[in-house]
C-alpha positions as CSV (number, residue, x, y, z in Angstrom):
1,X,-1.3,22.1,-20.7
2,X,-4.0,20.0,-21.7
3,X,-7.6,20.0,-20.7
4,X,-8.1,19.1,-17.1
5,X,-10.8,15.8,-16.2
6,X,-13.5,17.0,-14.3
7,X,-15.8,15.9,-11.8
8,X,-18.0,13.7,-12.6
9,X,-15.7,11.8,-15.0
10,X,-15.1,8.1,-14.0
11,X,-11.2,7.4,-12.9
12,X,-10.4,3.6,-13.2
13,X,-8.3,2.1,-10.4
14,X,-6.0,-1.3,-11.8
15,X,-5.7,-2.6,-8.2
16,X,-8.1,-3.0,-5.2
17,X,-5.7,-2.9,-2.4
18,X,-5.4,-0.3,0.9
19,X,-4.1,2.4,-1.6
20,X,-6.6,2.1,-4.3
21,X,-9.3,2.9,-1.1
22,X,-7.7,6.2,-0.4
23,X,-7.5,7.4,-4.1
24,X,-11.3,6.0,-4.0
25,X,-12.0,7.6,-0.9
26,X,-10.0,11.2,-2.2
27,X,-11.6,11.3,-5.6
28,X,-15.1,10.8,-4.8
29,X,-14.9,13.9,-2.4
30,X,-13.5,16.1,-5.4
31,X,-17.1,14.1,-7.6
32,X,-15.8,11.5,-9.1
33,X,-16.6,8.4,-10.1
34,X,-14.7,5.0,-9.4
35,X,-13.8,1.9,-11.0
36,X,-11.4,-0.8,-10.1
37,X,-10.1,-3.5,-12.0
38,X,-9.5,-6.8,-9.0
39,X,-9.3,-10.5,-9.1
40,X,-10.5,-10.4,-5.1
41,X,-14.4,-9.8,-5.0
42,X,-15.2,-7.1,-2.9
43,X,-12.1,-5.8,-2.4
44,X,-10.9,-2.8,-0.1
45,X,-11.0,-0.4,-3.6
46,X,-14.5,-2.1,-4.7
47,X,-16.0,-1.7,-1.5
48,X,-15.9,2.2,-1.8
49,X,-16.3,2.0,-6.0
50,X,-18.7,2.7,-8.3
51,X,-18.3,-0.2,-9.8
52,X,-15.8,-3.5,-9.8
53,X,-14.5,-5.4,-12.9
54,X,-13.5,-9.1,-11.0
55,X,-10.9,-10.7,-13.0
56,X,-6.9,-10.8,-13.1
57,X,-4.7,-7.6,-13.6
58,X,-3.4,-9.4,-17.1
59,X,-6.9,-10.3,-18.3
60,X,-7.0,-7.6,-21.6
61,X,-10.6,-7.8,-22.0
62,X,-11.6,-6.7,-18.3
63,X,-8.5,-3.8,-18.7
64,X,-10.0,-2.8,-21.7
65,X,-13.4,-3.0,-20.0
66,X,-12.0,-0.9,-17.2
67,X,-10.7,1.4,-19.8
68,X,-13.9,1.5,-21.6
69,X,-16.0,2.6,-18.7
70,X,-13.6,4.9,-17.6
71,X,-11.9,8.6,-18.6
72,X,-8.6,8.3,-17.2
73,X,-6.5,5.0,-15.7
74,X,-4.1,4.6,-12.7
75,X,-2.9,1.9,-10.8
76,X,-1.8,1.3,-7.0
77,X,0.8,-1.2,-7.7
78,X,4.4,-1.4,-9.8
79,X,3.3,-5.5,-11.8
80,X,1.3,-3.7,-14.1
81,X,0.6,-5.4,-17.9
82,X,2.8,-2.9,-19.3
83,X,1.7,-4.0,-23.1
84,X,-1.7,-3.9,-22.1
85,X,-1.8,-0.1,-20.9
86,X,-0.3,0.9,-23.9
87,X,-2.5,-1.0,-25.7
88,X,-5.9,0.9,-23.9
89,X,-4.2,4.0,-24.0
90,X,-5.6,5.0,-27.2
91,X,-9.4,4.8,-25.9
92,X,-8.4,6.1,-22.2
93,X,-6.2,9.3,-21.0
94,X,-3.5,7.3,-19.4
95,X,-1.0,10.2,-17.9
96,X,1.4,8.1,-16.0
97,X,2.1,6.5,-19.4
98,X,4.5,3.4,-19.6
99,X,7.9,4.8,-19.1
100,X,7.9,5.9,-15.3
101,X,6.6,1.8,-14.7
102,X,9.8,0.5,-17.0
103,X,12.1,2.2,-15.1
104,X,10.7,1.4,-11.7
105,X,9.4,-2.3,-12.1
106,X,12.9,-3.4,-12.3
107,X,15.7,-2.8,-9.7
108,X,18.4,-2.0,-12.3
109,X,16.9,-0.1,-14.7
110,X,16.0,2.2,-11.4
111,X,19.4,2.5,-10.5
112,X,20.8,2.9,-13.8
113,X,18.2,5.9,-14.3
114,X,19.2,7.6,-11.0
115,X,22.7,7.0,-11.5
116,X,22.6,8.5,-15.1
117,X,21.3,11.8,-13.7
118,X,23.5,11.9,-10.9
119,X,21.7,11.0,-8.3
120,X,23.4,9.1,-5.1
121,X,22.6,5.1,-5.3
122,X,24.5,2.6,-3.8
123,X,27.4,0.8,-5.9
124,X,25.0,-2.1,-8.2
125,X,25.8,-4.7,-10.8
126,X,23.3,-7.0,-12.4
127,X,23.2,-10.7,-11.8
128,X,21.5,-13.2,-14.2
129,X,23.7,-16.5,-13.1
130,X,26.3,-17.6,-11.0
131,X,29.2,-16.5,-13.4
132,X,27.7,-13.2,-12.9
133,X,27.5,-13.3,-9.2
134,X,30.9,-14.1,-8.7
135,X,31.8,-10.9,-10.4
136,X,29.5,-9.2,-9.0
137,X,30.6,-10.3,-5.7
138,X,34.3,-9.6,-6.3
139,X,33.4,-6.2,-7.2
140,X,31.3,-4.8,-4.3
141,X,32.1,-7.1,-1.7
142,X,31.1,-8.1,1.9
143,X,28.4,-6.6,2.8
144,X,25.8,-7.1,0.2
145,X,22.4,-8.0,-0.4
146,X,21.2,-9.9,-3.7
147,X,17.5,-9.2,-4.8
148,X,15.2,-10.2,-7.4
149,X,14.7,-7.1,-9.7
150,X,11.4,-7.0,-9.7
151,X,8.4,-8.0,-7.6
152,X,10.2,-8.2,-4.2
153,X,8.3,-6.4,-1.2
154,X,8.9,-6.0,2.2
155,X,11.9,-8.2,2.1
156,X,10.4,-11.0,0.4
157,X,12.7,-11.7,-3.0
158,X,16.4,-11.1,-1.3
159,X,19.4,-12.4,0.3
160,X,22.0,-11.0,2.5
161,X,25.3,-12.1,1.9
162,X,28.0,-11.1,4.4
163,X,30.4,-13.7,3.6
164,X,31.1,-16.9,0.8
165,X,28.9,-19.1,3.6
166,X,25.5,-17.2,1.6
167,X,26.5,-17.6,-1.6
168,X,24.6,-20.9,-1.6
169,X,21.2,-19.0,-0.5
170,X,22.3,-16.6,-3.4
171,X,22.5,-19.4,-5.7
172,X,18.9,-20.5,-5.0
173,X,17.5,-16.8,-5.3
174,X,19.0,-16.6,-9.0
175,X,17.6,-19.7,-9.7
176,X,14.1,-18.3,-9.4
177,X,14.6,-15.0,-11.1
178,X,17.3,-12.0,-12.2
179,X,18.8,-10.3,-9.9
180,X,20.9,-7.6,-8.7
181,X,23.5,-7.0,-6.2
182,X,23.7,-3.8,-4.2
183,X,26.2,-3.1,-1.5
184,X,25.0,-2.7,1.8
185,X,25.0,1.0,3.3
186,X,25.5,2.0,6.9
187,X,23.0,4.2,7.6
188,X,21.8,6.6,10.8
189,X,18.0,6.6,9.8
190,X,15.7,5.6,6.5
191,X,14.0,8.6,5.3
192,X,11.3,8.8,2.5
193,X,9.6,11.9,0.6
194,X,6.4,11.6,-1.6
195,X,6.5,14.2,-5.0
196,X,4.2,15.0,-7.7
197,X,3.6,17.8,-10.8
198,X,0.6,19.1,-11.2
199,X,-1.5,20.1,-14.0
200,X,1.0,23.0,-14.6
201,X,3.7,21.0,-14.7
202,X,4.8,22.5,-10.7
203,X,6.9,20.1,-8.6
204,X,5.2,19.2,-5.3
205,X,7.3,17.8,-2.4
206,X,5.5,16.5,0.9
207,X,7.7,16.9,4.3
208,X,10.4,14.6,4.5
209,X,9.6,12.0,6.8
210,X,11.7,9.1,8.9
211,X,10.7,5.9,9.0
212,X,11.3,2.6,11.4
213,X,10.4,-1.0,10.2
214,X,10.0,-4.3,11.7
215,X,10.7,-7.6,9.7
216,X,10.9,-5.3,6.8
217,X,7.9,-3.8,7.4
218,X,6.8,-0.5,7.8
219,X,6.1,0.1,11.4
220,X,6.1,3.5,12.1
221,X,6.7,7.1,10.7
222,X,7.5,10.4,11.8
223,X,6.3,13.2,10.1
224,X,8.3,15.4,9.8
225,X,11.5,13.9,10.2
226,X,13.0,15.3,13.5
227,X,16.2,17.5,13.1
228,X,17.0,17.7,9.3
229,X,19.5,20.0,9.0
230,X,18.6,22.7,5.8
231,X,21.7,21.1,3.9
232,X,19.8,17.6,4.1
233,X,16.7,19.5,3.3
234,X,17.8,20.8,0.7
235,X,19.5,17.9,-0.8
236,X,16.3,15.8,-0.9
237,X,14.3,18.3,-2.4
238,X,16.7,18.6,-5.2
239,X,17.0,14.5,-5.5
240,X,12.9,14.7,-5.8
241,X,12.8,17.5,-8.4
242,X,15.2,16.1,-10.6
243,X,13.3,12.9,-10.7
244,X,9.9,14.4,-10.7
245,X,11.2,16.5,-13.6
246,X,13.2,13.4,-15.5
247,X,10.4,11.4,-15.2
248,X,7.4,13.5,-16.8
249,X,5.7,12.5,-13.2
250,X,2.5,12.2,-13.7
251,X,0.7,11.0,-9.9
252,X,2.4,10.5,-7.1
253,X,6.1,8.8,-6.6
254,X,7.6,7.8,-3.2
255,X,11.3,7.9,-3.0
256,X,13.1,6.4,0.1
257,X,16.2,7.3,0.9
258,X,19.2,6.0,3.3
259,X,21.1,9.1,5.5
260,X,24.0,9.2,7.2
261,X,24.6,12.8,8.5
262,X,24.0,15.0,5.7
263,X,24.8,12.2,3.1
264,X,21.9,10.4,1.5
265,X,21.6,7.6,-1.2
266,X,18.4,6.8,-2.9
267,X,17.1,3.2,-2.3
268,X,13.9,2.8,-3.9
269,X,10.8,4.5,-6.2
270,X,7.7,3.6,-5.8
271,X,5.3,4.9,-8.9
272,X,2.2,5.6,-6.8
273,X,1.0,6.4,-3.3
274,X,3.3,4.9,-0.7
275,X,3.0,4.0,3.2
276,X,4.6,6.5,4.6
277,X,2.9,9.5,3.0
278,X,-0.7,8.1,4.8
279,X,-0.1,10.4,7.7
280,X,-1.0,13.4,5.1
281,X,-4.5,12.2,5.2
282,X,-4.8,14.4,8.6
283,X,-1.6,16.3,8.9
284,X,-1.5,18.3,5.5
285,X,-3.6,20.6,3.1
286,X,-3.4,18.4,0.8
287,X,-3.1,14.2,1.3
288,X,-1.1,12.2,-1.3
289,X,-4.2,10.4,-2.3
290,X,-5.7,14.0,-3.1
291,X,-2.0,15.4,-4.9
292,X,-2.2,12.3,-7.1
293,X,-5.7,12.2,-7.9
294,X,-5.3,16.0,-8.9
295,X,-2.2,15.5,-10.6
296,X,-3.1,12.5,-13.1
297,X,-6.7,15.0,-14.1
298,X,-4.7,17.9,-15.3
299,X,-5.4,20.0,-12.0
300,X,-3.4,22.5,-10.4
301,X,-2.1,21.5,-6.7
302,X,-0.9,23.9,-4.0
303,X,2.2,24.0,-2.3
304,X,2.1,21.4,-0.2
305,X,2.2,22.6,3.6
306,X,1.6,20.2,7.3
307,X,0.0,21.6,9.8
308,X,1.0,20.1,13.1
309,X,3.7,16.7,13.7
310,X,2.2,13.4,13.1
311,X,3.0,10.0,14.0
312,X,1.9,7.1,11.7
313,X,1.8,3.3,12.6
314,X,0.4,0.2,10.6
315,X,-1.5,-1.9,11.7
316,X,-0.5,-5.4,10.5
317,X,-2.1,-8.7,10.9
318,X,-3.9,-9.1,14.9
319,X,-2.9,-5.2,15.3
320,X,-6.7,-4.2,13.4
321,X,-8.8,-6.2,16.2
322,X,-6.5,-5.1,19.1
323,X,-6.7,-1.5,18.1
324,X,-10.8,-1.5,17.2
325,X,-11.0,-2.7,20.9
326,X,-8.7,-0.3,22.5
327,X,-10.1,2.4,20.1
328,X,-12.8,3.8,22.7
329,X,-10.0,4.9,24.8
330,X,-8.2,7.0,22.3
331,X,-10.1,10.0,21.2
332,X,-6.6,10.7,19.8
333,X,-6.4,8.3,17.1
334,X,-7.4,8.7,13.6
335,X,-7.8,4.8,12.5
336,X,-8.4,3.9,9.1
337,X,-9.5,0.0,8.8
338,X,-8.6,-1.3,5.0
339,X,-11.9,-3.7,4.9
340,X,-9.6,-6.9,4.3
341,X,-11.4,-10.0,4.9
342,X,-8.7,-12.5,5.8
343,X,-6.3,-11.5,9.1
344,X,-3.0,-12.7,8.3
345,X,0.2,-12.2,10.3
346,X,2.0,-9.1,8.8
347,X,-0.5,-8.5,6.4
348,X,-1.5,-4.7,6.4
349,X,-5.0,-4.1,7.6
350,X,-4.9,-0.3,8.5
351,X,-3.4,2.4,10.3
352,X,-3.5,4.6,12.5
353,X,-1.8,8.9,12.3
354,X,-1.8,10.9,15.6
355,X,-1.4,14.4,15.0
356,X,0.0,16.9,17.4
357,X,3.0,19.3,19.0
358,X,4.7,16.5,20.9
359,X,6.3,13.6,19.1
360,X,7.1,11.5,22.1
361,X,3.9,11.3,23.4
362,X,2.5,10.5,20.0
363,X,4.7,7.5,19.4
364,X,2.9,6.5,23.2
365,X,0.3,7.0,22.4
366,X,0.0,4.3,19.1
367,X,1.4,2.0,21.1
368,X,-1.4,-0.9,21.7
369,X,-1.6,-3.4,25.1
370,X,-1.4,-6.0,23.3
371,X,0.1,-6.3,19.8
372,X,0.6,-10.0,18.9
373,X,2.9,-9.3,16.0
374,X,5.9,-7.1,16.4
């Protein structure tokens, strides 16, 4: 094990977003000190920072600033310079290294990793042109979705194609960028499950929780998951373990899943904190802004244990001023306000986690009088 960073050592943040906050806000209650690397001035991250270095994510001479001023780096997003951390990490400790971003900033190589160590992904080829779409097609079929293999979010950079009517829409997508076709699952619920390693190299698995989107956006999430059976149980926590394990994890990874019954395929990793592990803020020991700030310093991190059911719901776009004013009347709610300057429709700009013994009534009571976009 090598030595642990302590407190007050300076962690530099490559992102300024909602999630750099939180590892702001997590580390700076264990001590230490904050930099962030953002082309937006006074960013969410920057707002709660020591310091801000304003300039582009692929501007070498501010990343080699951050890395400069700074003991260890992480990042809150997958498009990081990949050339560029590797090329600071010989004057910064840089524990999430380069691989675990390869594999996950691109949709195939992510598949073709899980699929190599047996883990359950849907059937995949890759697409590059329309020569490779029509094989692609013939292969998997009707239902399918194309997407771009890297930089898509919350739908943007995909196409559904459920018959020879969307290849046209297909055709347009390629045009743009690689991508890949995946066959599309039927599926009774979309779960997700954060995991980390610790300074000791010990797996850590948060609760497996279920989540509901709108527009394909994260709406809400239930914490834990009502009614896994122990076979499902068990079966994520082996999926997370052999990737955690595989992968040299260094931080925090989300992994969201598709289930049917006891059956589940892995849709996505995402190399940092992710959306539906903000509930563990309240409801657990330990948050996943904590787990990966302990994790990527060499520290040890306890089993990871929740205390009570939580609900989680973003708030996106005219949700933040509707829930500020109706926040009086709901002693209940923990809210957490990003510090975004611009409200734009479906743009995250907080959240809000209810903690307690009844699930119903939580999801009730996050519901707000009048929420303009879902």
């Amino acid at each position: 094990m090598s030595k642990p960073i302590l407190p007050p050592a300076t962690i530099g943040i490559i992102g300024g977003g909602q999630l750099g906050r939180m590892l702001a806000l997590a580390a700076r209650a264990m001590g230490y000190r904050i930099g962030v690397l953002e082309p937006t001035p006074d960013s969410p991250t920057g707002q709660v920072a020591d310091f801000q270095i304003t300039a582009e994510y692929n501007d070498r001479a501010a990343l080699s600033e951050l890395a400069q001023r700074s003991d260890v780096l992480t990042y809150e997003f997958e498009n990081v310079d990949l050339d560029a951390l590797a090329a600071v990490a010989d004057i910064v400790a840089v524990p999430q290294g380069t691989v675990l971003l390869h594999i996950t900033d691109d949709r195939v190589r992510e598949k073709t990793f899980l699929k190599q160590h047996g883990l359950p992904v849907t059937p995949f080829a890759p697409v590059s042109d329309g020569a490779d779409l029509a094989g692609a097609v013939g292969a998997i079929g009707y239902p399918s979705i194309l997407k771009t293999t890297s930089g898509g979010y919350d739908g943007h950079g995909q196409v559904d194609l459920n018959s020879s009517a969307d290849l046209a829409a297909a055709a347009h997508l390629l045009q743009q960028a690689p991508c890949i076709l995946e066959a599309r699952q039927q599926f009774d619920r979309e779960l997700s499950v954060m995991v980390t390693r610790d300074g000791r190299d010990q797996v850590r698995i948060f609760p497996i929780v279920q989540n509901q989107h709108a527009h394909h956006i994260l709406h809400t999430t239930i914490a834990p998951a009502p009614d896994l059976t122990p076979a499902l149980q068990k079966t994520v926590q082996h999926v997370a373990t052999v990737i955690a394990r595989e992968l040299n994890l260094r931080g925090v990874l989300g992994i969201e899943l598709f289930a049917r019954g006891d059956q589940i395929m892995v849709n996505e990793l995402a190399p940092r904190p992710h959306n539906s592990g903000h509930y563990s803020i309240e409801a657990c020991n330990v948050s996943q802004f904590a787990a990966h700030i302990l994790s990527i310093c060499g520290l040890p991190i306890p089993p990871i244990t929740q205390y009570a059911p939580a609900v989680m719901r973003n708030l996106l776009g005219s949700d933040l001023p509707a829930a500020l004013q109706q926040w009086s009347q709901h002693p209940e709610w923990h809210l957490h306000d990003y510090g975004k300057a611009a409200v734009r429709p479906g743009r995250k700009m907080g959240h809000i986690t209810v903690v307690g013994t009844d699930v119903e009534k939580l999801l009730t009571s996050i519901q707000l009088e009048a929420n303009i976009d879902d």
